[in-house]
C-alpha positions as CSV (number, residue, x, y, z in Angstrom):
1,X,-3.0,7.1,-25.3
2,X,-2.6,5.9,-21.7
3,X,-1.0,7.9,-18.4
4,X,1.2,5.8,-16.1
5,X,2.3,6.7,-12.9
6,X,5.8,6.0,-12.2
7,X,6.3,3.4,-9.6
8,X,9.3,2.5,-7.5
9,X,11.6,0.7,-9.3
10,X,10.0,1.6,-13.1
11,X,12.4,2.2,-16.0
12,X,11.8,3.5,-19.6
13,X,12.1,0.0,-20.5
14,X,10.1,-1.9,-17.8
15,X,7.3,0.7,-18.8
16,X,7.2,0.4,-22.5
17,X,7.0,-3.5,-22.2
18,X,4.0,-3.2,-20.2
19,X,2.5,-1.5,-23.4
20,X,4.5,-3.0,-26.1
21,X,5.8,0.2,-27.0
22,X,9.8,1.2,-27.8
23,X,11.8,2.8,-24.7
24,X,13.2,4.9,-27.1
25,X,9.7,6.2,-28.1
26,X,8.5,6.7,-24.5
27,X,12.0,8.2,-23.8
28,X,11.3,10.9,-26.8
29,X,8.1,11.7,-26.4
30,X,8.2,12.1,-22.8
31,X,11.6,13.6,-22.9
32,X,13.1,11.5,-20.2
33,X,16.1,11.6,-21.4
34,X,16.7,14.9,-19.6
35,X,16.2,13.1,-16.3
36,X,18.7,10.9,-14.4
37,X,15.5,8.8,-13.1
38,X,12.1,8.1,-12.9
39,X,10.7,9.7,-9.6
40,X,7.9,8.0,-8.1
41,X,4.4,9.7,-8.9
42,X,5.7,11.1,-12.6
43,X,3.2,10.8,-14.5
44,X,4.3,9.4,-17.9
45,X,2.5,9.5,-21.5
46,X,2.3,5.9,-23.1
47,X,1.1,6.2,-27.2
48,X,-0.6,2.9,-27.9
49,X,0.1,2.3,-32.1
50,X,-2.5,-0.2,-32.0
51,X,-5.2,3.1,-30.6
52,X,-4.0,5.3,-32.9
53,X,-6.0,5.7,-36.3
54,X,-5.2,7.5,-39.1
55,X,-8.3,9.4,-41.1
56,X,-8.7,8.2,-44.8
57,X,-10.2,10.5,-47.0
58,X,-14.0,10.5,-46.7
59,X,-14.2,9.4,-42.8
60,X,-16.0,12.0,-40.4
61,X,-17.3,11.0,-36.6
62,X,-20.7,11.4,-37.9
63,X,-20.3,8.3,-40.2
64,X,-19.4,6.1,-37.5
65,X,-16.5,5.1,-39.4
66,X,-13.9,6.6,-36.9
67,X,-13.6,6.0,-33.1
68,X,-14.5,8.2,-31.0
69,X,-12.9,8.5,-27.4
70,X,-14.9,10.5,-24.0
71,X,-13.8,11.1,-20.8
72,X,-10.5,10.0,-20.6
73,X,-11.1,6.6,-22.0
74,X,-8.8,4.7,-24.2
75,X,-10.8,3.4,-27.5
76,X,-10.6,-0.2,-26.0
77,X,-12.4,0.7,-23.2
78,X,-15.1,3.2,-24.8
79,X,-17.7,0.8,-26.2
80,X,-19.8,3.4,-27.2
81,X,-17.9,3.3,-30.3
């Protein structure tokens, strides 16, 4: 999961290709679709597939076996993990 600030200029689409996401998905689960714009300064939810993990039976945090994000950081950037 990753927060962008809206710049100038940004659109649903223009943002999801920086994250290789769908418009549609940042559209819905940001409910943009609501607004006539972006305003500059919004601060927008972006859900990375790729940093989301699903938990298979057996896995707990205290196996090591799943990721475990602090402080704001995505997984990619925690390497305590």
């Amino acid at each position: 999961m990753e927060i962008y600030v809206v710049q100038p200029g940004d659109t649903p689409e223009s943002i999801a290709a920086l994250y290789g996401v769908s418009p549609q998905r940042l559209i819905y689960d940001n409910q943009l679709s609501v607004l006539p714009y972006l305003p500059a300064g919004m601060a927008v939810l972006v859900l990375i597939p790729a940093l989301i993990h699903t938990v298979s039976e057996g896995e707990t945090s205290s196996t090591g076996t799943i990721p475990i994000c602090r402080n704001s950081l995505t997984c990619a950037q925690d390497k305590a993990w």
